[in-house]
N, CA, C and O atoms as CSV, one atom per row, in Angstrom:
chain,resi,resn,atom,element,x,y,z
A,1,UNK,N,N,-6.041,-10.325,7.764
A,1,UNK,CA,C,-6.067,-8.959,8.225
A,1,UNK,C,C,-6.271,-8.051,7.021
A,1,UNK,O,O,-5.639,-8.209,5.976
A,2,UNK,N,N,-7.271,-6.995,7.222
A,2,UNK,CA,C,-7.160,-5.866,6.087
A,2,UNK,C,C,-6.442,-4.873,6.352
A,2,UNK,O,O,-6.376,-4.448,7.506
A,3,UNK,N,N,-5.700,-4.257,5.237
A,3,UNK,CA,C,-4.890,-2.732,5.415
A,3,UNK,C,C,-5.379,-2.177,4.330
A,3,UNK,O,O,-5.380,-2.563,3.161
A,4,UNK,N,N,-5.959,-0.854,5.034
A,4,UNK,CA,C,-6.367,0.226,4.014
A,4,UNK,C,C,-5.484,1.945,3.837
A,4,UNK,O,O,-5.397,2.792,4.726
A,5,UNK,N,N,-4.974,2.030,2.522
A,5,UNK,CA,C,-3.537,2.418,2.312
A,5,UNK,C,C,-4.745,3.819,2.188
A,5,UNK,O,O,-5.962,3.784,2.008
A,6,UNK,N,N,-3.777,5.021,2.375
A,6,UNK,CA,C,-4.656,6.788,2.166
A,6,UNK,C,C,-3.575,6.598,0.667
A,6,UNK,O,O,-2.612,6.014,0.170
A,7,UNK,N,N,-4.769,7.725,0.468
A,7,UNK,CA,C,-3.781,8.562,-0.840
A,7,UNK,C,C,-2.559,8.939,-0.652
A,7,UNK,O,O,-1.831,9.239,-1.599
A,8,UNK,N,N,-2.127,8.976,0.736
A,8,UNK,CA,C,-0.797,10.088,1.106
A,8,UNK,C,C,0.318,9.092,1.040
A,8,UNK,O,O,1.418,9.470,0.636
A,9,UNK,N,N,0.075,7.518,1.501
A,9,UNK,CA,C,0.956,6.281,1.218
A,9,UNK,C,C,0.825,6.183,0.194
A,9,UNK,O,O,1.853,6.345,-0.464
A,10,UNK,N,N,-0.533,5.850,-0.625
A,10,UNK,CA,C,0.648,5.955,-2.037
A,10,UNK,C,C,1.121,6.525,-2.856
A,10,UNK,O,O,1.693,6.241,-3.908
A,11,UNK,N,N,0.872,7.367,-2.355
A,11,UNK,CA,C,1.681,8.560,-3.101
A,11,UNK,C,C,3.323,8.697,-2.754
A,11,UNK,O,O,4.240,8.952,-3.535
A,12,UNK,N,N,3.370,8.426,-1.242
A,12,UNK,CA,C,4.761,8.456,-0.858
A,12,UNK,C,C,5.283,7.174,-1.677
A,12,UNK,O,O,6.497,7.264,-1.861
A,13,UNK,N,N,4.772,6.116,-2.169
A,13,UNK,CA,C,5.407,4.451,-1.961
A,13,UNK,C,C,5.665,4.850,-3.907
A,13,UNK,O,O,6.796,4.705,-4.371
A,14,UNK,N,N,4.684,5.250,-4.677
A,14,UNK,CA,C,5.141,5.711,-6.348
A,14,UNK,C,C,6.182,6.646,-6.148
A,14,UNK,O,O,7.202,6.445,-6.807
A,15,UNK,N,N,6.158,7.656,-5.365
A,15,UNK,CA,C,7.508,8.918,-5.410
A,15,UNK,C,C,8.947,8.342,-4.838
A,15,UNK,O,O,10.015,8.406,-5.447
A,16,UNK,N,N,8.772,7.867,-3.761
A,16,UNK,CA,C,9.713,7.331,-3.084
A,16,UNK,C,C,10.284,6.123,-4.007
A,16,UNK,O,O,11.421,5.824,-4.371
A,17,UNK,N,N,9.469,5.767,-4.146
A,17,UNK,CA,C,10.147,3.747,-4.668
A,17,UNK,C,C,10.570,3.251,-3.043
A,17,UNK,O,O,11.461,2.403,-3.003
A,18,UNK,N,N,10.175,3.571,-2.111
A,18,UNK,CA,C,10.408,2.441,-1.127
A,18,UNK,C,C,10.295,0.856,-0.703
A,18,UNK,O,O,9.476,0.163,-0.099
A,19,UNK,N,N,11.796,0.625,-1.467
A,19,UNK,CA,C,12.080,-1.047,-1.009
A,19,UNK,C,C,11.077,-1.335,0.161
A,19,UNK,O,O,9.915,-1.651,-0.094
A,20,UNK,N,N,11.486,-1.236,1.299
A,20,UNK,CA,C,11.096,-1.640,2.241
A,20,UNK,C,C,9.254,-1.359,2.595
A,20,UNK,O,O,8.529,-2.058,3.303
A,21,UNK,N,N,9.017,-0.537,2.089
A,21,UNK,CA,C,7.655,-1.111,2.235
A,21,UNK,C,C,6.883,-1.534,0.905
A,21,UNK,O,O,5.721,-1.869,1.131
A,22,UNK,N,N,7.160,-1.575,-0.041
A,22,UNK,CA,C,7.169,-2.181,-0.981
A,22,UNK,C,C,7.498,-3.959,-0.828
A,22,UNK,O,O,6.857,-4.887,-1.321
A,23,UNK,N,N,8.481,-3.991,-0.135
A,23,UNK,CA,C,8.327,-5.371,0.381
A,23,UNK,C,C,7.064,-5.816,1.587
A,23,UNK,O,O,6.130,-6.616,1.590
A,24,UNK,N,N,7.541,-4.967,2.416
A,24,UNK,CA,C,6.157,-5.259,3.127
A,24,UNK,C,C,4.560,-5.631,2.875
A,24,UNK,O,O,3.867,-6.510,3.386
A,25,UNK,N,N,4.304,-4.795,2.060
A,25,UNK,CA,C,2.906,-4.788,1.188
A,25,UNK,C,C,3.263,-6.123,-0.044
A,25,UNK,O,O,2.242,-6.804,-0.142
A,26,UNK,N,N,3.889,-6.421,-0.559
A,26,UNK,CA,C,4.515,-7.525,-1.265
A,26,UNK,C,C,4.216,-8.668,-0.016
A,26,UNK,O,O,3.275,-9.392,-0.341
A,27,UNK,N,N,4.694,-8.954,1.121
A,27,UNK,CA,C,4.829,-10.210,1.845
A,27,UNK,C,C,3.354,-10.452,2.393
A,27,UNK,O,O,2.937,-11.608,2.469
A,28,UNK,N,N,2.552,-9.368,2.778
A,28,UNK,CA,C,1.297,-8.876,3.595
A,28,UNK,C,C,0.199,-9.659,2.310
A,28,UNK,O,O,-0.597,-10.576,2.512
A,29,UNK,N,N,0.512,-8.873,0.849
A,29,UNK,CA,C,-0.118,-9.924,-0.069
A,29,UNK,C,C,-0.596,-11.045,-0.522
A,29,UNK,O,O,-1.683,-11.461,-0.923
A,30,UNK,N,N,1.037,-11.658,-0.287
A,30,UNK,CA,C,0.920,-13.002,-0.244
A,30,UNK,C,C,0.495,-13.501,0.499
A,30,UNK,O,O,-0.266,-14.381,0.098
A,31,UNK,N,N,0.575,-13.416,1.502
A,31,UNK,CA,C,0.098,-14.184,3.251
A,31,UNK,C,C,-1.511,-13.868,3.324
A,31,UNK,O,O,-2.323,-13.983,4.241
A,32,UNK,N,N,-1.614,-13.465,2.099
A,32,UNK,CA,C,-3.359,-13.661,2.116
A,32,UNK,C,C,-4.071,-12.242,2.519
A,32,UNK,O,O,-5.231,-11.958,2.221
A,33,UNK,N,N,-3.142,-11.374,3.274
A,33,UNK,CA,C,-3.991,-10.330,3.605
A,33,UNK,C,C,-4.620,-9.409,2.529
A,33,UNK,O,O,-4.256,-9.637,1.375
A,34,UNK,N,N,-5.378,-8.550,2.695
A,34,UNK,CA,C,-6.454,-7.666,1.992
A,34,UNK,C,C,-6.047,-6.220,1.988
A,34,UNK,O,O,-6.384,-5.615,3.005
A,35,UNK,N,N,-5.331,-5.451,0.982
A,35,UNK,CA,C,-5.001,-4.813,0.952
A,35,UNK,C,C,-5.692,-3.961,0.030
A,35,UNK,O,O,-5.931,-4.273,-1.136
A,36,UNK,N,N,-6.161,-2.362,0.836
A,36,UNK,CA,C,-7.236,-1.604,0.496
A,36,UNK,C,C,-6.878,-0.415,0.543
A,36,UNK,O,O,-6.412,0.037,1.589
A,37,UNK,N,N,-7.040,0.486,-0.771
A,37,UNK,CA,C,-6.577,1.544,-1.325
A,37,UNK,C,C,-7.841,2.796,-1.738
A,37,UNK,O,O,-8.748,2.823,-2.571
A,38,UNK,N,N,-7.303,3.850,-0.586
A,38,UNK,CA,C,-8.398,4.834,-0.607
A,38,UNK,C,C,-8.413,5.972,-1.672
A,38,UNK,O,O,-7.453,6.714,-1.878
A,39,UNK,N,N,-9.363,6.018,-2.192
A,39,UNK,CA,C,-8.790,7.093,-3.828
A,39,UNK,C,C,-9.632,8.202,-3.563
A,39,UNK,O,O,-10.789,7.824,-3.376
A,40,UNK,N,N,-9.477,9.500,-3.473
A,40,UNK,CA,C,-10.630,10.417,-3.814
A,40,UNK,C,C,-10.625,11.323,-5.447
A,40,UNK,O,O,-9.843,12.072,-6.031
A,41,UNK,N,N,-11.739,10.836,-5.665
A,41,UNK,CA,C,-11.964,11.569,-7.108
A,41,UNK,C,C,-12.936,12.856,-7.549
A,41,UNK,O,O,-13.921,12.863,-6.811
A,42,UNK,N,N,-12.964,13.819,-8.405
A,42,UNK,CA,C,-13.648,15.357,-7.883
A,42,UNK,C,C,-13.669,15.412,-9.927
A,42,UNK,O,O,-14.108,16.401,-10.514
């Protein structure tokens, strides 16, 4: 499965430090999934 993260998750997941999805995205990793991070640059 792919997950594609916005700027606004990670932004919350660096400010926050959220364990819990920090684990999530940690387990989703391993298990092979594709994890995809949207950046806008100007």
């Amino acid at each position: 499965m792919k997950y594609m993260l916005d700027t606004n998750i990670c932004s919350y997941i660096i400010r926050q430090h959220s364990q819990s999805v920090l684990e999530t995205l940690e387990n989703r990793a391993a298990e092979s999934h594709i994890l995809w991070m949207s950046v806008i640059t100007y």
